[in-house]
N, C-alpha and C positions, 0 to 999 in steps of 0.2 A: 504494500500500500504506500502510497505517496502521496504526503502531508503539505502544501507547498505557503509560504507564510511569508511575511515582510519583516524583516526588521532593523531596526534603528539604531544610529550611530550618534549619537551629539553633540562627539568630540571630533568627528570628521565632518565639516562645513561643506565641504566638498561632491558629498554625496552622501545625505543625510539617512535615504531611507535604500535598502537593497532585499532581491528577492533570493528567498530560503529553499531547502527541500530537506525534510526527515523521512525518513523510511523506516518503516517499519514490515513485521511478517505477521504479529496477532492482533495490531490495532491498539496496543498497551504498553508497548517498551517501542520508542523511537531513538532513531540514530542518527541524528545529522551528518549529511550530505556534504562534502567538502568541492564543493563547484571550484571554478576556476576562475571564477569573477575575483575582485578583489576581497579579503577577508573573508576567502571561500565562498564567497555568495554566491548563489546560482547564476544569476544574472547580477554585475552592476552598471555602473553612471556609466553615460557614454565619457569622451574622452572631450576635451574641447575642440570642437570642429568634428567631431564624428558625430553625424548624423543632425548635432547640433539639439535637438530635441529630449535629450532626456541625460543632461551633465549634471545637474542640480541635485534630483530626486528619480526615482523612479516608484510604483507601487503597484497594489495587488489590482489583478486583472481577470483576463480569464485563461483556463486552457481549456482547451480542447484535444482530446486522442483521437485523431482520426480514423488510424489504424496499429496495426503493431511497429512502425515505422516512421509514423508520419505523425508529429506533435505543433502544433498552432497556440502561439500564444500573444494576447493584447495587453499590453498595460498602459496604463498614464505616466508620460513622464515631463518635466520640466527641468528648463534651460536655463532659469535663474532661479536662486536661490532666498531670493529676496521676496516679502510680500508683496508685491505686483506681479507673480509667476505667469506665465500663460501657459498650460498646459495642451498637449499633445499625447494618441494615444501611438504607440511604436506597437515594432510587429515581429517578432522572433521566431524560429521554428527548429526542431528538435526531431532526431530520429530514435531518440531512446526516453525523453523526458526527465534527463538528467541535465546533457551538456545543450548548449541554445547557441542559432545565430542570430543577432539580428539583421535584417533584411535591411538593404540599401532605398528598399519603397518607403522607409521608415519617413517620416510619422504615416502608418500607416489612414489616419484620422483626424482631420485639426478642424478647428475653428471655423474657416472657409468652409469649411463643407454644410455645417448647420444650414437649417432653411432661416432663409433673412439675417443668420449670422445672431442669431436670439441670444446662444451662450456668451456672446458677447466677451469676454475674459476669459474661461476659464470652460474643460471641460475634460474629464478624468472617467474613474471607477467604470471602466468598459464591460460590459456584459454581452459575450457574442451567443445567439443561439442558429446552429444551423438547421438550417428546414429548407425542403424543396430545394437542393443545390443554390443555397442563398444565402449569406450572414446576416442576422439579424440585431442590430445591435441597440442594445437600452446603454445611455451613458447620463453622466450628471454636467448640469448644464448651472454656467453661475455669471449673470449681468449685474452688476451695481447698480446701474442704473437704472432697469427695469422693478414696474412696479412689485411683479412678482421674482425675487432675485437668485432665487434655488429651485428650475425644475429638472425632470428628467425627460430626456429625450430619445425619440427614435429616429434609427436608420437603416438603410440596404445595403447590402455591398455582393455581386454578383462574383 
């Protein structure tokens, strides 16, 4: 079984939040996973100027197993570190659900693609569901300025 989970750094400024994996065989004793990201992470921060979208932070997302070979993963990630972040969802993929690439299509998801651009700042926590050879994606969607300033949103992606 595999546990995959986010966690926090707060003495690294650099890259605050990075993605986990434990494994376990009876669902009771887990073993963490020593990835090859930095500080073993499974996945971390991109690097400056790689891909540019997820140097800051990166966080939890979604996987998906497509088959015994073929692993899809989306997460939120941001480029500054600062509170005015603009987030971005990136796009990595795995052939065992251990080790990840991310993909050069990366941000797989931004801002621009919203209808009317509503999230306006800010838009994370990617939830993909496939149906009908389609991605279906719920994500969190955040304007300041809008009257209502926290919704969530849908999208397609073929």
């Amino acid at each position: 079984y595999f546990m995959y989970y986010i966690g926090s750094h707060d003495t690294d400024q650099a890259c605050r939040e990075k993605g986990g994996l434990a494994i376990s065989t009876d669902l009771i004793n887990w073993t963490r996973y020593d990835g090859s990201g930095p500080e073993q992470a499974l996945l971390g921060c991109g690097d400056s100027g790689d891909f540019d979208y997820d140097r800051a932070w990166l966080s939890q997302g979604t996987i998906l197993r497509e088959s015994a070979t073929s692993w899809k993963m989306w997460y939120p990630g941001d480029s500054d570190s600062s509170s005015a972040h603009v987030c971005r969802v990136g796009y990595a993929t795995s052939t065992d659900g251990k080790n990840w690439t991310k993909h050069s299509i990366s941000p797989a998801f931004t801002l621009n693609e919203t209808a009317k651009m509503w999230a306006g700042v800010n838009i994370g926590y990617p939830s993909y569901v496939k149906a009908n050879n389609e991605y279906r994606i719920y994500y969190y969607g955040y304007n300041p300025n809008a009257v209502i300033q926290r919704q969530i949103g849908f999208a397609v992606q073929k």
